[in-house]
Residue frames relative to the residue before (quaternion, step in Angstrom):
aa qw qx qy qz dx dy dz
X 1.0000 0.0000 0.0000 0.0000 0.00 0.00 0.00
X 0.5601 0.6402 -0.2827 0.4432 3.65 0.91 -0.79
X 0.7089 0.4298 -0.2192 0.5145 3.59 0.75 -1.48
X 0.7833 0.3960 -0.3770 0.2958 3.56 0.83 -0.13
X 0.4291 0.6528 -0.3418 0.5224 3.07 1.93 -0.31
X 0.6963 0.5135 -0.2377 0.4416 3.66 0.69 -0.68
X 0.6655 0.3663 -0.2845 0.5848 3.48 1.39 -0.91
X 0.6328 0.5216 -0.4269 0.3811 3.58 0.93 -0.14
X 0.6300 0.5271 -0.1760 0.5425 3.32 0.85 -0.95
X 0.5763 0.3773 -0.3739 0.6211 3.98 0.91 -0.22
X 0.7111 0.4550 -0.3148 0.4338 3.68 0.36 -0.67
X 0.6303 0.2975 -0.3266 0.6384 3.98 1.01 -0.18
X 0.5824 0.3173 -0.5586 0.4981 4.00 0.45 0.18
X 0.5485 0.5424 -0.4139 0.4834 4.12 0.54 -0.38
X 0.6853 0.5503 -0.1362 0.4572 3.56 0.47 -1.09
X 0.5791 0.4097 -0.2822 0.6459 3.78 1.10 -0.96
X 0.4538 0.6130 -0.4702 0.4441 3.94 0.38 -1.38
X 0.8712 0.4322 -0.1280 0.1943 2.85 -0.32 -1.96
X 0.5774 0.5150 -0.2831 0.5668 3.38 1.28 -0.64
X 0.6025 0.5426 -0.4203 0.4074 3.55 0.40 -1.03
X 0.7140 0.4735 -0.2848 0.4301 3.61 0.71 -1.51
X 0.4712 0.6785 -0.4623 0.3223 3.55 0.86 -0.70
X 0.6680 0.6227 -0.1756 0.3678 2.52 0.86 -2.46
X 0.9352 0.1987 -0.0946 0.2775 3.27 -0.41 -1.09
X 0.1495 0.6114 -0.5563 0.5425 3.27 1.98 1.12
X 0.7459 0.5271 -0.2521 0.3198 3.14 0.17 -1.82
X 0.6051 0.6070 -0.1835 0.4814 3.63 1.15 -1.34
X 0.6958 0.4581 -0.1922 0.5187 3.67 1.15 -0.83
X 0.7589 0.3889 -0.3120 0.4188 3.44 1.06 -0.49
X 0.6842 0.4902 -0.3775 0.3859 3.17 1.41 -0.71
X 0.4434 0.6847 -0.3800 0.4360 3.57 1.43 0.17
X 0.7130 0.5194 -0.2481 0.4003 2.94 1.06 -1.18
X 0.6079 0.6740 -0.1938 0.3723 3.03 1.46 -1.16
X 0.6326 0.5764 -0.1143 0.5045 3.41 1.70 -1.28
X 0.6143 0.5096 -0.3987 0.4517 3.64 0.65 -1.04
C-alpha cells in the first residue's frame, strides 16, 4: 500500500512539473508575442 501512495504522489509532483513548464512556455510566447 505504501509503494503506491509514493508512486501516486510522485506522479502528481511530475504532473504539477509539467504544468508549470507548460505554463511558462506559454508565458514566453505570449511575451514574445507582445514585444
Amino acid at each position: 500500500m505504501q509503494t503506491i501512495y509514493t508512486t501516486l504522489q510522485s506522479t502528481a509532483r511530475d504532473a504539477v512539473l509539467r504544468d508549470r513548464v507548460k505554463h511558462g512556455r506559454e508565458q514566453r510566447d505570449n511575451i514574445k508575442l507582445h514585444q
